[in-house]
C-alpha positions in Angstrom: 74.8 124.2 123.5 75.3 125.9 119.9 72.3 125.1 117.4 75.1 124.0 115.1 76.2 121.0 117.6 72.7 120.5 118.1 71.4 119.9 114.5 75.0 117.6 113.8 73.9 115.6 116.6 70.1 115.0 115.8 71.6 114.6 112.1 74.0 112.1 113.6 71.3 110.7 115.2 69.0 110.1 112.7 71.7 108.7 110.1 72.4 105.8 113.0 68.9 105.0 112.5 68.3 105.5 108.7 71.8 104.0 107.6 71.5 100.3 109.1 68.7 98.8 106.7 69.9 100.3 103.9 71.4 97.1 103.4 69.7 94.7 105.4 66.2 93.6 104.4 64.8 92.4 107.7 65.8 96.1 109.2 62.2 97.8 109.0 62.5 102.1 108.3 63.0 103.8 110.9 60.0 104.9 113.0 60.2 108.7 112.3 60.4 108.5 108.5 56.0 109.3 108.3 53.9 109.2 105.4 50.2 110.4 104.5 49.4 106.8 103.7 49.3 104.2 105.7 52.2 101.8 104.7 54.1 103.9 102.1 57.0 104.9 104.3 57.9 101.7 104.7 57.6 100.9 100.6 59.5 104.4 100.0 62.5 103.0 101.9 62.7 99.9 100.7 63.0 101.5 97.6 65.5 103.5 98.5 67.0 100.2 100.2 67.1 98.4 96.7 68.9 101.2 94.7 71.8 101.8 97.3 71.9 97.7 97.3 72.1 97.5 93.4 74.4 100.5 93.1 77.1 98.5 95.6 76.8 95.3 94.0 77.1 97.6 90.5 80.2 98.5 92.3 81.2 95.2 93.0 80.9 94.6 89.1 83.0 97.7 87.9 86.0 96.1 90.5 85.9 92.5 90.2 85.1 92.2 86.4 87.5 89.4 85.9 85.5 87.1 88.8 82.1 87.8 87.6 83.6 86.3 84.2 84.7 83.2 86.1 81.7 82.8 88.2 78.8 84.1 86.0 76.7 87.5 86.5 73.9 85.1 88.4 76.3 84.0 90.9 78.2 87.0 91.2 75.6 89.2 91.9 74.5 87.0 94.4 77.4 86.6 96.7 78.3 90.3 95.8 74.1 90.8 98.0 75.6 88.6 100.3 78.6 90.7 100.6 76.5 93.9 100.9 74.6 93.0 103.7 77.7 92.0 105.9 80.0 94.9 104.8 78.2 98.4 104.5 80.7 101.3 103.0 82.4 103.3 105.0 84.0 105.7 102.7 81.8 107.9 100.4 83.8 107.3 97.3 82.8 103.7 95.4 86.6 103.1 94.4 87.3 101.9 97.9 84.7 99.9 98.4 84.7 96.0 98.3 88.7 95.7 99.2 87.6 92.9 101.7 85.9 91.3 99.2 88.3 88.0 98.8 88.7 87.7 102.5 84.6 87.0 102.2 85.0 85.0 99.3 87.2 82.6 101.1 84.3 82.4 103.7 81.6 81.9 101.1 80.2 78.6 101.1 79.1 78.2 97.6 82.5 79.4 96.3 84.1 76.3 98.3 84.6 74.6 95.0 86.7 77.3 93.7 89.4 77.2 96.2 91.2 80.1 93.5 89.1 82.5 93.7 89.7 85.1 96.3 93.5 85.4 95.1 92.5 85.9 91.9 90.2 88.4 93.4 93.3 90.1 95.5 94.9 90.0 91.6 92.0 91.9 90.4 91.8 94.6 93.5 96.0 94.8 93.3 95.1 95.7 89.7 92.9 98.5 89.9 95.0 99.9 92.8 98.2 100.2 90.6 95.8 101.6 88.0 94.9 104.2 90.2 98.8 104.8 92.0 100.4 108.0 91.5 102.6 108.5 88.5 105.9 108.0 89.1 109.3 107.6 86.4 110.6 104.0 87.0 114.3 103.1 87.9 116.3 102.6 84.7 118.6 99.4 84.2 121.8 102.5 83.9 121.1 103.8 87.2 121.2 100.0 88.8 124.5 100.1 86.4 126.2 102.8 87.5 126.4 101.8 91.3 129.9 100.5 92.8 130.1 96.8 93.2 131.3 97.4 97.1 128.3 99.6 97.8 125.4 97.3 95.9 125.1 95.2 99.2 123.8 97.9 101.0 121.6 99.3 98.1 118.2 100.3 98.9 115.0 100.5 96.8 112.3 102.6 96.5 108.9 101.3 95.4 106.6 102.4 92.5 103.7 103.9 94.2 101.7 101.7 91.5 103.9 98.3 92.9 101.9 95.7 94.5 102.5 91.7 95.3 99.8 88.8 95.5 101.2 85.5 97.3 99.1 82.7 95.8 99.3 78.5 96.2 97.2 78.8 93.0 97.7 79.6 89.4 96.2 83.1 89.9 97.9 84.9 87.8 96.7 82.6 84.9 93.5 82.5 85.8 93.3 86.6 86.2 95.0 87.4 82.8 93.1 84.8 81.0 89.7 86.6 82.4 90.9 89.9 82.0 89.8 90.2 79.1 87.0 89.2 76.4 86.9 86.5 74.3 87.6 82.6 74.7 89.4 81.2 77.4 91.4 78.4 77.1 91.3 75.2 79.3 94.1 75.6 82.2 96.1 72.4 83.2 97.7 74.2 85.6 98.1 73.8 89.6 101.2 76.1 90.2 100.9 78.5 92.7 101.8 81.5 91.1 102.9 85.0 93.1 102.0 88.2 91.1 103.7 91.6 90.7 101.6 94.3 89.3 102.8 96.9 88.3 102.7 100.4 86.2 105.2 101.9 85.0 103.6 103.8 82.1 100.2 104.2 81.1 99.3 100.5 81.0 98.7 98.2 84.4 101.3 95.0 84.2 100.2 91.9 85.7 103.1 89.2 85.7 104.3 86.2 87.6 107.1 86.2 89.9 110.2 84.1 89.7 110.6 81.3 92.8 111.5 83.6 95.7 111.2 86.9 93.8 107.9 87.5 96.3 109.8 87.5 99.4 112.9 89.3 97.9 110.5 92.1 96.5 108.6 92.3 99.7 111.8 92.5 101.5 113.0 95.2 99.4 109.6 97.3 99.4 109.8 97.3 103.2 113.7 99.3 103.0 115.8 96.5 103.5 119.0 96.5 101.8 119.9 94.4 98.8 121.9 91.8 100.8 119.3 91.1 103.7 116.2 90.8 100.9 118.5 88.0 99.2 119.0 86.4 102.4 115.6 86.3 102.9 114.6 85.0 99.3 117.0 82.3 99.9 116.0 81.3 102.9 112.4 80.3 101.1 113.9 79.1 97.9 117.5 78.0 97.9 118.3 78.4 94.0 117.1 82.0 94.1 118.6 83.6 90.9 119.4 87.3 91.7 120.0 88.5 88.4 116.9 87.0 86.7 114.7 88.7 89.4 116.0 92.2 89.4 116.5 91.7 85.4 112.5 91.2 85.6 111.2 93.7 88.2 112.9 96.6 86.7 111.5 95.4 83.3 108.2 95.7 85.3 109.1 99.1 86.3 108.8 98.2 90.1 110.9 100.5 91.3 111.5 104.3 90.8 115.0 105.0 92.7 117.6 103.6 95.2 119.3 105.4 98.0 122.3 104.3 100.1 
């Protein structure tokens, strides 16, 4: 066997052993990490153990900013341990990490009472995604303009790379914008679900609530279906679906970049 297969497989090896309590307290160092003094091994790793748990949740902070406004930094920091422990990294680069994250706040128990909060979460993640999308020119209103009436039917869309859609039964988009940002929030008296399109068309991320049936229109159209089929489909869900206001409003948004026959 080469020595450089060798040493990847001990090094393999050893990171199977070292990795797992790195975020899981009740995981003791692993046996071959020695020290001089008795006991210190085991102190030196749960050292190391508490920065790479502080640095995720830190993480966790820089992507859900809007949620640990809702919930407090206490709480947040909390469930984000929580979250830790049950979902190690698995990419090297901190940007992807936590995109999971609402699917375990809907399992959190002590977030039960906030029924909101991992769609406003998705919101959140959808934003930084777009904010972090490839640049891309979006479609102008004269290019929808200049297509033949007996050809629009069959029109397909391309996406902005930065495009993404939230479904929510909640007010989410109102609850992400108003937490967005700093400053006073104002009382919500609102229980409409809300679906989100973010978008970014320029330099700044768009967060913005879609029009009854304008989710499963746009989700139609982002999958290459042709203009026709994604009304069909948006009417199936919501029978006074308004065409004109919904393309009117999503290439405002800058959701899409070009269309294709």
């Amino acid at each position: 066997m080469p020595a450089e297969t060798l040493t990847s497989g001990m090094h393999e090896a050893f990171e199977d052993r070292f990795v797992p309590g790195l975020t899981h307290p009740l995981i003791d160092a692993p046996t071959d990490i020695v020290s001089r003094v008795d006991g210190a091994a085991q102190r030196r790793y749960n050292v190391y153990r508490n920065n790479v748990t502080v640095s995720l949740i830190d993480a966790l902070v820089a992507i859900y900013p809007a949620i640990q406004r809702i919930t407090g930094e206490t709480f947040f920091r909390a469930m984000a341990r929580f979250y830790v422990r049950a979902s190690p990294p698995s990419s090297p680069l901190l940007f992807e990490y936590g995109r999971d994250f609402p699917e375990f706040i809907e399992r959190y128990a002590y977030a039960r009472e906030m029924p909101w909060l991992a769609d406003t979460a998705r919101v959140e993640r959808a934003w930084l995604d777009a904010y972090h999308a490839a640049d891309s020119s979006p479609l102008s209103f004269d290019r929808l303009a200049a297509v033949d009436a007996a050809e629009l039917d069959g029109v397909r869309f391309v996406a902005h790379p930065a495009t993404r859609i939230v479904r929510s039964r909640y007010p989410a988009v109102a609850i992400f914008v108003m937490n967005k940002q700093e400053g006073p929030v104002s009382p919500l008296c609102s229980s409409d679900q809300e679906d989100a399109l973010i978008t970014r068309p320029d330099g700044e991320v768009i967060v913005s609530r879609l029009a009854p049936g304008g989710a499963a229109f746009l989700s139609a159209m982002v999958t290459g279906q042709p203009l026709a089929h994604a009304v069909q489909i948006a009417a199936r869900e919501y029978a006074d679906f308004d065409l004109a206001q919904n393309m009117a409003a999503m290439i405002s948004a800058g959701a899409f970049t070009d269309i294709h026959f």
